[in-house]
PDB file with SEQRES, HELIX, SHEET and CRYST1 records, atoms N, CA, C and O in Angstrom:
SEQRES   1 A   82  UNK UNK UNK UNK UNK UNK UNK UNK UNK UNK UNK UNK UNK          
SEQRES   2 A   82  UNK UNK UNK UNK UNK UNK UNK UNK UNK UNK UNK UNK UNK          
SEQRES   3 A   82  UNK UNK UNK UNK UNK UNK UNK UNK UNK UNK UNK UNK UNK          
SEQRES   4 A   82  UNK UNK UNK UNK UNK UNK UNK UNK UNK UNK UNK UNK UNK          
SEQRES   5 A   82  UNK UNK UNK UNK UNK UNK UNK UNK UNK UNK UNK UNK UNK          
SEQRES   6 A   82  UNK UNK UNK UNK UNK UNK UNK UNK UNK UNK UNK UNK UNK          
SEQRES   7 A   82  UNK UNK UNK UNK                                              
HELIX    1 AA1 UNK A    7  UNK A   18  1                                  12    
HELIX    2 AA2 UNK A   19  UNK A   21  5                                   3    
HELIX    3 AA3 UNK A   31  UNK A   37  1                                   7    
HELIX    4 AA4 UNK A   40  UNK A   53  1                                  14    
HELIX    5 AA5 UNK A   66  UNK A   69  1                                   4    
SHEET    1 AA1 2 UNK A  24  UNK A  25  0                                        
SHEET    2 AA1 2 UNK A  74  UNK A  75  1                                        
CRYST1    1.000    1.000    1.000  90.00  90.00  90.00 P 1           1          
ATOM      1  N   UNK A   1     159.938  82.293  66.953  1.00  0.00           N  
ATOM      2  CA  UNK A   1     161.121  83.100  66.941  1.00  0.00           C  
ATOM      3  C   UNK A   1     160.811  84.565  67.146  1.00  0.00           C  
ATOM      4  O   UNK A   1     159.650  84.960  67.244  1.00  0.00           O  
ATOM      5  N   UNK A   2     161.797  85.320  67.207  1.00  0.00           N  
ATOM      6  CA  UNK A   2     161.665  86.769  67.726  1.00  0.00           C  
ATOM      7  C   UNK A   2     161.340  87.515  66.289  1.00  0.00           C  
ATOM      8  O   UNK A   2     162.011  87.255  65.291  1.00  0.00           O  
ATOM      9  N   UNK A   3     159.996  88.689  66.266  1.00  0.00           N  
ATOM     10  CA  UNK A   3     159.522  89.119  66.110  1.00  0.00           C  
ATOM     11  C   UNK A   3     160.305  90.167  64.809  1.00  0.00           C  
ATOM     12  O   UNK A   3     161.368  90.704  65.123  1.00  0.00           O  
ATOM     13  N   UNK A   4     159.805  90.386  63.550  1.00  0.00           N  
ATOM     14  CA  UNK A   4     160.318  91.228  62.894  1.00  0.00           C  
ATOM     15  C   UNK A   4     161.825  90.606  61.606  1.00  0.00           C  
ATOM     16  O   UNK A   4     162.218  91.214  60.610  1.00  0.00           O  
ATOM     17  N   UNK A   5     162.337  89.241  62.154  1.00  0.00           N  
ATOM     18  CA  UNK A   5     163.553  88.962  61.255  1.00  0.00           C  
ATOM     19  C   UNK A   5     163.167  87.848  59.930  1.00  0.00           C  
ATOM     20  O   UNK A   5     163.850  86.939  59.460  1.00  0.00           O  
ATOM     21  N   UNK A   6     161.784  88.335  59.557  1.00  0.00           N  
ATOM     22  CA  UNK A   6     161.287  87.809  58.082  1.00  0.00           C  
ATOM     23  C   UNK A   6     160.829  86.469  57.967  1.00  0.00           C  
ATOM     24  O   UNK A   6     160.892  85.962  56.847  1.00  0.00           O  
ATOM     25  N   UNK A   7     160.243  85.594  59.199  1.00  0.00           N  
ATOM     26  CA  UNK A   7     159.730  84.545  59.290  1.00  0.00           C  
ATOM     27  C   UNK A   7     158.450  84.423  58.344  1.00  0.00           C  
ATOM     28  O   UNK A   7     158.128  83.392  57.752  1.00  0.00           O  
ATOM     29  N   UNK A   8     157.894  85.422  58.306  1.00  0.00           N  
ATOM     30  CA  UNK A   8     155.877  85.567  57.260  1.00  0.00           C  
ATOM     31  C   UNK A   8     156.582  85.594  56.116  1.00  0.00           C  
ATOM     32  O   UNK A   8     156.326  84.792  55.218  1.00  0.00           O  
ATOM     33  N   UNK A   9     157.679  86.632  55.986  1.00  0.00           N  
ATOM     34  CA  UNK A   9     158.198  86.842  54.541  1.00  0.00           C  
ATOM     35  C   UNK A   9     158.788  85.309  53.784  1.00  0.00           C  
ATOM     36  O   UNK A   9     158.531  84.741  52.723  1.00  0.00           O  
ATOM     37  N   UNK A  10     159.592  85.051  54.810  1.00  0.00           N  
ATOM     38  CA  UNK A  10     160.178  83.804  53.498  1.00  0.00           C  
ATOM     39  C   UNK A  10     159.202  82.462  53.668  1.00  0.00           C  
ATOM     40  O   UNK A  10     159.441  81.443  53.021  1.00  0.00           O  
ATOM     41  N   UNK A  11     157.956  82.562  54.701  1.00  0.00           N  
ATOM     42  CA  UNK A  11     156.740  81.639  54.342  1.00  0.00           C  
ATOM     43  C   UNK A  11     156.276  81.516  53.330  1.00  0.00           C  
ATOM     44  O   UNK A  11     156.300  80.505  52.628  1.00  0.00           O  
ATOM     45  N   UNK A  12     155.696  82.712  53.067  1.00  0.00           N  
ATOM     46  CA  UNK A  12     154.892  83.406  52.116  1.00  0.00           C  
ATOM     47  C   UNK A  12     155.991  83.435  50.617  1.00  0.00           C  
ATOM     48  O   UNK A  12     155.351  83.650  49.588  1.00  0.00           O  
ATOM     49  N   UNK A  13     157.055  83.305  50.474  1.00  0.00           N  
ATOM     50  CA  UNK A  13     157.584  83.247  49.706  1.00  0.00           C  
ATOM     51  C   UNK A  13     158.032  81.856  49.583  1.00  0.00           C  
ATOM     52  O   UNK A  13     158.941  81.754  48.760  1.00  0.00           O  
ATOM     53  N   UNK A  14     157.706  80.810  50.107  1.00  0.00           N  
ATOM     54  CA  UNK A  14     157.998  79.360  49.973  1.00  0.00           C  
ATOM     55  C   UNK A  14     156.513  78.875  49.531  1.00  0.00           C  
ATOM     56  O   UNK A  14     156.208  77.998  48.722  1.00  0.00           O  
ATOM     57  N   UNK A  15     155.869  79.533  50.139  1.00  0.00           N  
ATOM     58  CA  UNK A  15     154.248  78.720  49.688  1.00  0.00           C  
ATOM     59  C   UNK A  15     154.244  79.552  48.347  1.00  0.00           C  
ATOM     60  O   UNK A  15     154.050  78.709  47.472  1.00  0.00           O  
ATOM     61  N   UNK A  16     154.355  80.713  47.793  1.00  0.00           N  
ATOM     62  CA  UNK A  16     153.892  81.347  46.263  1.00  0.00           C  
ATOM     63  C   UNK A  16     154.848  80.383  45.328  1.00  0.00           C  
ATOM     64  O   UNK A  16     154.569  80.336  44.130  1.00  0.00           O  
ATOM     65  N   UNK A  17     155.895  79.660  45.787  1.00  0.00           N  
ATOM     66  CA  UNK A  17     157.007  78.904  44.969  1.00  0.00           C  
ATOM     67  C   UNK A  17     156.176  77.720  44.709  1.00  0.00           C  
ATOM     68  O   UNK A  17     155.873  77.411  43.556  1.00  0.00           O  
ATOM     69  N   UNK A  18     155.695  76.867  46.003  1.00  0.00           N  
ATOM     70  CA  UNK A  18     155.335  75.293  45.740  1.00  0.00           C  
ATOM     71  C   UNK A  18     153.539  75.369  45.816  1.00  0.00           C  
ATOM     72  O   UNK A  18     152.937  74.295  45.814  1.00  0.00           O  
ATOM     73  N   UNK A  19     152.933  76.373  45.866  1.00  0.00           N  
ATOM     74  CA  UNK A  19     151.304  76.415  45.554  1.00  0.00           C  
ATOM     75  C   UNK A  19     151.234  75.951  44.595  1.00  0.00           C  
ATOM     76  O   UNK A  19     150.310  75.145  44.483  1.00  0.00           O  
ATOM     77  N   UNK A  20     151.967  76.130  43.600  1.00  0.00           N  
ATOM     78  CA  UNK A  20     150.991  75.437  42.377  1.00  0.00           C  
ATOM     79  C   UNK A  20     151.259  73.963  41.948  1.00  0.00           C  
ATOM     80  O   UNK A  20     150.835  73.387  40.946  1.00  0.00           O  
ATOM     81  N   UNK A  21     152.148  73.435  43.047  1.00  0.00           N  
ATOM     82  CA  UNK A  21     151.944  71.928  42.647  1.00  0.00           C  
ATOM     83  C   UNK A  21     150.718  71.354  43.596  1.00  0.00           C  
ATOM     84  O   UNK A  21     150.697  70.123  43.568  1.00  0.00           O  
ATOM     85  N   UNK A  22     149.621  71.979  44.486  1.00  0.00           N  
ATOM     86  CA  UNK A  22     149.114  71.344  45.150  1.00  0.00           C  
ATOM     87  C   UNK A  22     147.270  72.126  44.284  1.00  0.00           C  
ATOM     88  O   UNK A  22     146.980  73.302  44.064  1.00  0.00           O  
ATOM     89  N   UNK A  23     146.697  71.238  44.105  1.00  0.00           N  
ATOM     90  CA  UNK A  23     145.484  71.455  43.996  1.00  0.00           C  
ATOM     91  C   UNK A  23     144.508  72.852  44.461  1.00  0.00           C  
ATOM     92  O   UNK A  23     143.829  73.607  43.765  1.00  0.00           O  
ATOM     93  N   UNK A  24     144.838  72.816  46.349  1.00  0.00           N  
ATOM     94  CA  UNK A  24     143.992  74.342  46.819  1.00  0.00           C  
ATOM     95  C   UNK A  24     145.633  74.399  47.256  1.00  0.00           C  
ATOM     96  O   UNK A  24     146.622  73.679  47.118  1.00  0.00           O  
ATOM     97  N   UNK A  25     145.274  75.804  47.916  1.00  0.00           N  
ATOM     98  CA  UNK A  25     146.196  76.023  48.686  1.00  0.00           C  
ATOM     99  C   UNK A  25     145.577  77.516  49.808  1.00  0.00           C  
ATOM    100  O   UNK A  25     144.733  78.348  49.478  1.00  0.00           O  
ATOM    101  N   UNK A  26     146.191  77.456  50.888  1.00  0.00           N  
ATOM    102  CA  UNK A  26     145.288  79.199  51.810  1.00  0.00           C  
ATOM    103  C   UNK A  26     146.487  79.091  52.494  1.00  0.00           C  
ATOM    104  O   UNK A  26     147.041  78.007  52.676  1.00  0.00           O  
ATOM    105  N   UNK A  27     146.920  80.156  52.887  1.00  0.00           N  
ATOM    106  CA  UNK A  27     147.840  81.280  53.541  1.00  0.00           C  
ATOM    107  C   UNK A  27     147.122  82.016  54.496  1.00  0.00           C  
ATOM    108  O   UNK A  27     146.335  82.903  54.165  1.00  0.00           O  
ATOM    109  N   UNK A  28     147.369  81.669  55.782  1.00  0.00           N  
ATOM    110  CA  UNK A  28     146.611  82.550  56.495  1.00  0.00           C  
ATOM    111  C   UNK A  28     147.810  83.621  57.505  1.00  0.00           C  
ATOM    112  O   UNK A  28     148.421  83.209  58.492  1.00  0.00           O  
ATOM    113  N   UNK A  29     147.875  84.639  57.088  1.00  0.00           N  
ATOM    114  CA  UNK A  29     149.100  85.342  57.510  1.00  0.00           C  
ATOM    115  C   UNK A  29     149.235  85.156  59.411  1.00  0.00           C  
ATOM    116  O   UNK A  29     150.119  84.627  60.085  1.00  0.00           O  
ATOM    117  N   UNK A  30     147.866  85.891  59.843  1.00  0.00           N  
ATOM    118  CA  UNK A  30     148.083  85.977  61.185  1.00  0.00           C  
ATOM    119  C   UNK A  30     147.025  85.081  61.842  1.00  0.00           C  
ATOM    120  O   UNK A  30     145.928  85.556  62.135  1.00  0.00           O  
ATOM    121  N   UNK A  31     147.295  83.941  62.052  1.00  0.00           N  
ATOM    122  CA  UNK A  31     145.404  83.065  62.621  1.00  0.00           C  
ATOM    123  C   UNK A  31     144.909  83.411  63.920  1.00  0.00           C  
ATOM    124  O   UNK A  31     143.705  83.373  64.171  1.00  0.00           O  
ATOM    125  N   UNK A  32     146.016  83.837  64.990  1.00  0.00           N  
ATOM    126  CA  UNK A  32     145.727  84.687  66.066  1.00  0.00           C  
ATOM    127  C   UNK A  32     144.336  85.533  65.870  1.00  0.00           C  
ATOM    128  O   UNK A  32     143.215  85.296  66.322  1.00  0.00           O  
ATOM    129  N   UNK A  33     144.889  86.810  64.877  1.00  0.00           N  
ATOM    130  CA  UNK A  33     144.186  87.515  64.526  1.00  0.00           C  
ATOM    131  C   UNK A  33     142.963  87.398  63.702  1.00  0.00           C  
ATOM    132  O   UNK A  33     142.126  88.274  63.920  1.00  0.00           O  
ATOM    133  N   UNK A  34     142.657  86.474  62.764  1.00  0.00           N  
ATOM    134  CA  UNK A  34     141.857  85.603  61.861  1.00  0.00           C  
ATOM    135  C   UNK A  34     141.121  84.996  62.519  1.00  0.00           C  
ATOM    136  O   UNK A  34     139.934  85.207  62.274  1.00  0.00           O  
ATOM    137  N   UNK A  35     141.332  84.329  63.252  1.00  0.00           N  
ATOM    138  CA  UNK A  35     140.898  83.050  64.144  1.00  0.00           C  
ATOM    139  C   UNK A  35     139.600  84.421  65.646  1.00  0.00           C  
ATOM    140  O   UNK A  35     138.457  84.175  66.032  1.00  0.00           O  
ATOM    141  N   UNK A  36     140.194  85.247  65.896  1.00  0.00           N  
ATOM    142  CA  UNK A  36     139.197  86.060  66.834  1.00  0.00           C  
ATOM    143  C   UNK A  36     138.517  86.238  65.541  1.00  0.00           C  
ATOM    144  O   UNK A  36     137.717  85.332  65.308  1.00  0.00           O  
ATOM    145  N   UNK A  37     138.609  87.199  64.578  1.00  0.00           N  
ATOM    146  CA  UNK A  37     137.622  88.089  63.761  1.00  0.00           C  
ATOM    147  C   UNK A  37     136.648  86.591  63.005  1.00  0.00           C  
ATOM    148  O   UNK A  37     135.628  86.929  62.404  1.00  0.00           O  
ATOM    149  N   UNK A  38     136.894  85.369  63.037  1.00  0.00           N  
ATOM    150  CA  UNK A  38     136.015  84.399  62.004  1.00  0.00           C  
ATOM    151  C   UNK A  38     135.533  83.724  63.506  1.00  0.00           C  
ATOM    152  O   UNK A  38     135.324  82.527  63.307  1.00  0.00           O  
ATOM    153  N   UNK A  39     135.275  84.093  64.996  1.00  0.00           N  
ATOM    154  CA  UNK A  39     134.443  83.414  65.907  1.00  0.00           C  
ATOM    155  C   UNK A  39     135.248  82.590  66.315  1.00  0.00           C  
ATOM    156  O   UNK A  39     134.489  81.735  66.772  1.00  0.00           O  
ATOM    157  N   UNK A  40     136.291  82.218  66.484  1.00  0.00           N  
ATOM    158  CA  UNK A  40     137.435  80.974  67.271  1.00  0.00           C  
ATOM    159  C   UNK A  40     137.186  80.239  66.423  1.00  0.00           C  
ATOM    160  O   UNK A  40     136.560  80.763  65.501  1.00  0.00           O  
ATOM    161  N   UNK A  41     137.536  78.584  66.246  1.00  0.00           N  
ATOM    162  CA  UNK A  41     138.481  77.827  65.778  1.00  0.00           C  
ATOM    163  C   UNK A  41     137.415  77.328  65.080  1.00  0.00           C  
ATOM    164  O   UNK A  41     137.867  76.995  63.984  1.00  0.00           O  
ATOM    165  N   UNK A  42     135.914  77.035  65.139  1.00  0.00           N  
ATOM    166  CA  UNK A  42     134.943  76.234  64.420  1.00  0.00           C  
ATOM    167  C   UNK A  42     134.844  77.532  63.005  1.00  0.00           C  
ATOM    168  O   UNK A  42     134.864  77.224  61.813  1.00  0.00           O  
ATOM    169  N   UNK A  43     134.716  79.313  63.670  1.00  0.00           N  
ATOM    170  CA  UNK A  43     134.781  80.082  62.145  1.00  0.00           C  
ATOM    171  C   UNK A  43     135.857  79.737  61.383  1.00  0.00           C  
ATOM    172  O   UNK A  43     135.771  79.773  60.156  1.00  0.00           O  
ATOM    173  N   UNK A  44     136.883  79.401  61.951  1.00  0.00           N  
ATOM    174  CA  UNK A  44     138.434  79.585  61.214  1.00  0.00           C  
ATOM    175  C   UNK A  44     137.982  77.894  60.305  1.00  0.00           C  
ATOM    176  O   UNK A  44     138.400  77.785  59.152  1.00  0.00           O  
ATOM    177  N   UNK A  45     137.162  76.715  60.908  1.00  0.00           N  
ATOM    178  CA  UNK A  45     136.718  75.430  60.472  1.00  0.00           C  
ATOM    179  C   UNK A  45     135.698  75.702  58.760  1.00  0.00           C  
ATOM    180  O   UNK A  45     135.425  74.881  57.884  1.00  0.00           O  
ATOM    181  N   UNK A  46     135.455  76.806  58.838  1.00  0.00           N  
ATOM    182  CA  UNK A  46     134.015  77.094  58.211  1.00  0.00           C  
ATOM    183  C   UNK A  46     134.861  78.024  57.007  1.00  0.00           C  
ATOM    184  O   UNK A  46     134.697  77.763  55.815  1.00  0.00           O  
ATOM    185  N   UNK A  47     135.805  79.164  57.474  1.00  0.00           N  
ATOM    186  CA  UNK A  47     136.596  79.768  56.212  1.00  0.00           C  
ATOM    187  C   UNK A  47     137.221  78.705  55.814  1.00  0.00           C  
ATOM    188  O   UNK A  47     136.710  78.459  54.722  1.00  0.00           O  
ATOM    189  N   UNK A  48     138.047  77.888  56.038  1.00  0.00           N  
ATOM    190  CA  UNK A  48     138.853  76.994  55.704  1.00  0.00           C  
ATOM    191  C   UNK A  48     137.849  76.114  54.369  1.00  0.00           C  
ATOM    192  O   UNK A  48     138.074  75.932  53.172  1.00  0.00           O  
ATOM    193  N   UNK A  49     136.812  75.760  55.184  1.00  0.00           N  
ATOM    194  CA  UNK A  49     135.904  75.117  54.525  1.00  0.00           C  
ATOM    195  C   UNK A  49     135.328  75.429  53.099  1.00  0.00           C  
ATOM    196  O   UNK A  49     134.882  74.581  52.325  1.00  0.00           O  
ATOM    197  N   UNK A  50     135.407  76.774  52.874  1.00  0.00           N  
ATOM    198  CA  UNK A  50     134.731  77.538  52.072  1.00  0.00           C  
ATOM    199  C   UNK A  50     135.946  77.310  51.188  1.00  0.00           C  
ATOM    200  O   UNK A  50     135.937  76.531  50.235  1.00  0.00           O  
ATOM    201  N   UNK A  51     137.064  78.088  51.587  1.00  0.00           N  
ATOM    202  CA  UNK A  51     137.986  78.394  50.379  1.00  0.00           C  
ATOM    203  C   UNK A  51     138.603  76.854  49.514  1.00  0.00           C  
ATOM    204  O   UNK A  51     139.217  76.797  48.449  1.00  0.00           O  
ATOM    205  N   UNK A  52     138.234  75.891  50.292  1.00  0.00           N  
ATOM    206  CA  UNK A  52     139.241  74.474  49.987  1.00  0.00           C  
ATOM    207  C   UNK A  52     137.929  73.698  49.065  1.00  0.00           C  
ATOM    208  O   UNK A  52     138.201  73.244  47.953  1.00  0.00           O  
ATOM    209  N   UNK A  53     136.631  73.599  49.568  1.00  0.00           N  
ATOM    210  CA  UNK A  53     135.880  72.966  48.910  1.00  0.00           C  
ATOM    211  C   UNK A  53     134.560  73.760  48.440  1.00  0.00           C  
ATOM    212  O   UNK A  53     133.601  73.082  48.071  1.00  0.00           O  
ATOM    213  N   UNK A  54     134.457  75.252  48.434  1.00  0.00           N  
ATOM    214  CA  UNK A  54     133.897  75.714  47.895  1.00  0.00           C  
ATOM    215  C   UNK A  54     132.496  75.872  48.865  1.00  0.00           C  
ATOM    216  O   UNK A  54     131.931  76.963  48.784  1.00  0.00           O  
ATOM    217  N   UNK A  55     132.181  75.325  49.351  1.00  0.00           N  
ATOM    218  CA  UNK A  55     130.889  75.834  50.433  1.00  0.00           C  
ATOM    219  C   UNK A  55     130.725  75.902  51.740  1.00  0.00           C  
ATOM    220  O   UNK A  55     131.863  75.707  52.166  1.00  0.00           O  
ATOM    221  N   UNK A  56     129.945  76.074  52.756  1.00  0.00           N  
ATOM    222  CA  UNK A  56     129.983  76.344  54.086  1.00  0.00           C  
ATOM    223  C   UNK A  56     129.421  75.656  54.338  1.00  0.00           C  
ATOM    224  O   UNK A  56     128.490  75.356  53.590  1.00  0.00           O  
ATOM    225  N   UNK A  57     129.659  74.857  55.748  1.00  0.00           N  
ATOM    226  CA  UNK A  57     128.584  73.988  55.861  1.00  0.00           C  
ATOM    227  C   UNK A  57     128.970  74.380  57.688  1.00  0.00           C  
ATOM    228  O   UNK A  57     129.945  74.132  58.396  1.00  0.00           O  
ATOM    229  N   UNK A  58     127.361  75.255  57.986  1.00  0.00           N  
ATOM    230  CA  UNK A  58     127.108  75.792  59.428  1.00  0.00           C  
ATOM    231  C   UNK A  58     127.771  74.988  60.543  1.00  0.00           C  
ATOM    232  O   UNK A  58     128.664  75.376  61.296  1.00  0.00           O  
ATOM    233  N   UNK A  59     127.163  73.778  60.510  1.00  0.00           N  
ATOM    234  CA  UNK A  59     127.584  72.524  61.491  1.00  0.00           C  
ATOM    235  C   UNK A  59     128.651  71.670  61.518  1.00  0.00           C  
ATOM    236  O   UNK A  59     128.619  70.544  62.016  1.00  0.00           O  
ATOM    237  N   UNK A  60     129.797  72.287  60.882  1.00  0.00           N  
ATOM    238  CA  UNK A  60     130.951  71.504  60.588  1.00  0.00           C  
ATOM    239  C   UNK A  60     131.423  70.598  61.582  1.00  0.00           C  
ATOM    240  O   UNK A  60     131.851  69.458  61.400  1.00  0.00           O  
ATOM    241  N   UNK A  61     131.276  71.344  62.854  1.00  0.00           N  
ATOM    242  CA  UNK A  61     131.553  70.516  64.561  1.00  0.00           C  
ATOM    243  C   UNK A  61     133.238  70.666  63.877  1.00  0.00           C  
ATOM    244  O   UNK A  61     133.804  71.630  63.362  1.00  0.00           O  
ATOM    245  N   UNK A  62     133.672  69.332  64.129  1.00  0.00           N  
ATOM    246  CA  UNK A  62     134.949  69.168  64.412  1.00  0.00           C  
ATOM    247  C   UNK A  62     135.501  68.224  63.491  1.00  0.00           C  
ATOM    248  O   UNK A  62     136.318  67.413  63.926  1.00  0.00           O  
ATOM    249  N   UNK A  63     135.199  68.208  62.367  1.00  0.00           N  
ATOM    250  CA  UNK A  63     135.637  67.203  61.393  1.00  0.00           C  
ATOM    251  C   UNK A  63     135.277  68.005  59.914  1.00  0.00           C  
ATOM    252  O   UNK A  63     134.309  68.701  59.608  1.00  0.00           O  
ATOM    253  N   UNK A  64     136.117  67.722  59.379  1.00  0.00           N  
ATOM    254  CA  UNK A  64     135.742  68.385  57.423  1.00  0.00           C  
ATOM    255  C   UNK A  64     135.386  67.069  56.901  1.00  0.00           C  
ATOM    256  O   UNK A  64     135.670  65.940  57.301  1.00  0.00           O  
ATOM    257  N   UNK A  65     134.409  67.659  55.500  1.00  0.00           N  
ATOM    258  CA  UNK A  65     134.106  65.958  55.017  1.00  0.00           C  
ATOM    259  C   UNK A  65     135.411  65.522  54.538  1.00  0.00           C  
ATOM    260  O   UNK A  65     135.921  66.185  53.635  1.00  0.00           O  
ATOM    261  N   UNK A  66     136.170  64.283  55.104  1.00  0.00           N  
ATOM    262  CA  UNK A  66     137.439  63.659  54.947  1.00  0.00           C  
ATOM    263  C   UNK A  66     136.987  63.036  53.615  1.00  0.00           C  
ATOM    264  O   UNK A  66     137.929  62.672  52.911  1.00  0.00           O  
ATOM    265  N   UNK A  67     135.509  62.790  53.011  1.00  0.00           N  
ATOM    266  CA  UNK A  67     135.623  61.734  51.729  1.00  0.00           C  
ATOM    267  C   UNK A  67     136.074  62.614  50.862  1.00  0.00           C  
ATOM    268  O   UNK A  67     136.585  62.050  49.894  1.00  0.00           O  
ATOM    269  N   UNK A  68     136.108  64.251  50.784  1.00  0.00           N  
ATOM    270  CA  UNK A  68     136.003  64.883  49.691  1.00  0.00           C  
ATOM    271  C   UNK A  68     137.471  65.748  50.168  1.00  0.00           C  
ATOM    272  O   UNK A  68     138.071  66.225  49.204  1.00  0.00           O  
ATOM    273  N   UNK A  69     137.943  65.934  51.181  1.00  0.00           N  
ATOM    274  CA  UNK A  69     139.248  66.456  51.151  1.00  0.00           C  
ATOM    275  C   UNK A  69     140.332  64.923  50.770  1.00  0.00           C  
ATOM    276  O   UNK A  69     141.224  64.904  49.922  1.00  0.00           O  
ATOM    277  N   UNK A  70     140.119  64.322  51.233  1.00  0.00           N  
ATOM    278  CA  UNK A  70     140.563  62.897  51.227  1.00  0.00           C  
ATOM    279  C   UNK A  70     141.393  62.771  49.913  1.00  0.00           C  
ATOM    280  O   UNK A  70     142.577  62.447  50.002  1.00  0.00           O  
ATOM    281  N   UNK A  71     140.817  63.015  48.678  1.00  0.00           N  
ATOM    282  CA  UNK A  71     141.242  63.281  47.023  1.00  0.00           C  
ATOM    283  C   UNK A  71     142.006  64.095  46.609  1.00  0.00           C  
ATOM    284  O   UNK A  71     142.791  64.075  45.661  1.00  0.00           O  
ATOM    285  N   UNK A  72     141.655  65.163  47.681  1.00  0.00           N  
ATOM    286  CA  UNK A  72     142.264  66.848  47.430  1.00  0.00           C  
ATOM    287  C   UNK A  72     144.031  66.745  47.794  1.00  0.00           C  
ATOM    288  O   UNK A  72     144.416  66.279  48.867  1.00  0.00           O  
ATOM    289  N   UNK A  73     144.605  67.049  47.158  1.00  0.00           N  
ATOM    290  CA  UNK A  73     146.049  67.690  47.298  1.00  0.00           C  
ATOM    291  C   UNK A  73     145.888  69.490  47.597  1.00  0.00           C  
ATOM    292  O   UNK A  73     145.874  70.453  46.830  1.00  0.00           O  
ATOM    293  N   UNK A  74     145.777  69.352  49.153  1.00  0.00           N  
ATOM    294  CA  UNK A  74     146.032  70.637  49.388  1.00  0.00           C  
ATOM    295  C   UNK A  74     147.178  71.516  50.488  1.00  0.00           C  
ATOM    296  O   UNK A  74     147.456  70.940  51.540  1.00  0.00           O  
ATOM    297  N   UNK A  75     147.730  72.711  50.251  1.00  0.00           N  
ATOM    298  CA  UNK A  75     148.836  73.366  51.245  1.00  0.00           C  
ATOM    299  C   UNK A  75     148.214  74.646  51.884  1.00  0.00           C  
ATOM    300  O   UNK A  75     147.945  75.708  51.322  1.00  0.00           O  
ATOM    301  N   UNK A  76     148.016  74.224  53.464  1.00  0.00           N  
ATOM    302  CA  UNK A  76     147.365  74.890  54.127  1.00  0.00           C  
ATOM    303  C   UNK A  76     148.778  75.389  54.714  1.00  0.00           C  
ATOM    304  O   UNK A  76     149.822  74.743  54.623  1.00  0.00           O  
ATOM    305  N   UNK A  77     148.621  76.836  55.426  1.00  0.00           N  
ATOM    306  CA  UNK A  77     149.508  77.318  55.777  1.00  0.00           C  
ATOM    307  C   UNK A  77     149.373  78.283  57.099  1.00  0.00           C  
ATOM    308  O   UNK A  77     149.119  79.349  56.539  1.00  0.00           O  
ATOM    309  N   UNK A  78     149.385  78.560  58.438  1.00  0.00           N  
ATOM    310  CA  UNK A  78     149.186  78.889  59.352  1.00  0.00           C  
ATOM    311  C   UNK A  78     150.252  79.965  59.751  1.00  0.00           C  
ATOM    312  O   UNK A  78     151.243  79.493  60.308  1.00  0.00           O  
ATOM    313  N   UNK A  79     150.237  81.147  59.593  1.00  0.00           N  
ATOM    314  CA  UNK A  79     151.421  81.385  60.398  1.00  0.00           C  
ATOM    315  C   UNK A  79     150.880  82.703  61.473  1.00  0.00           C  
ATOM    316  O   UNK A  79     149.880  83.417  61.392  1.00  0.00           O  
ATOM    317  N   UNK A  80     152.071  82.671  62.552  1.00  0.00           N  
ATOM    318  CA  UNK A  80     151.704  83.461  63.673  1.00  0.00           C  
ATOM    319  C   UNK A  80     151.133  82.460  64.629  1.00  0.00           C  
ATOM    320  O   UNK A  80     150.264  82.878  65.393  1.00  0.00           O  
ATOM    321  N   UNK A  81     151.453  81.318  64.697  1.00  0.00           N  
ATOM    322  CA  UNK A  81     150.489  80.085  65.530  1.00  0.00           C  
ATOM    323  C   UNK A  81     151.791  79.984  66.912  1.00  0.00           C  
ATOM    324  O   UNK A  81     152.941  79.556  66.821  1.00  0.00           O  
ATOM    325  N   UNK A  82     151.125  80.509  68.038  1.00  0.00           N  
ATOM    326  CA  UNK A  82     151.662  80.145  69.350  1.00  0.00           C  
ATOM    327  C   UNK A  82     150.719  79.183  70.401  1.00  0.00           C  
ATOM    328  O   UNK A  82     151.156  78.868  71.507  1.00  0.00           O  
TER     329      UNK A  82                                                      
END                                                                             
């Protein structure tokens, strides 16, 4: 939608409401912008990684360990995604 009429705002104010029924939760305001500064989509694989299960793991490739998110109740949140 067009630019400026409070789309981040009432995100960001729907995820601070229902975060705490989910286990993790990450907000990533702008991933455009996130996604260049963490190396394209494998850094953005590797922050993700960190904040949800606590460590980095270099070689993530293209898959998270599914046995250990698999358990997890988590609300990931993307916004600014074209």
């Amino acid at each position: 939608g067009m630019g400026g009429i409070g789309k981040t705002t009432l995100a960001k104010a729907i995820f601070n409401k229902i975060s705490r029924q989910f286990e993790d939760s990450y907000f990533i305001e702008n991933i455009r912008e996130e996604s260049e500064k963490s190396g394209g989509l494998n850094g953005m694989r590797q922050k993700l990684s960190h904040a949800l299960l606590g460590d980095i793991h270099p070689n993530i490739g293209f898959i998270f360990p599914r046995e250990r998110l698999s358990r997890k109740k988590v609300l990931i949140v993307l916004d600014d995604v074209w």
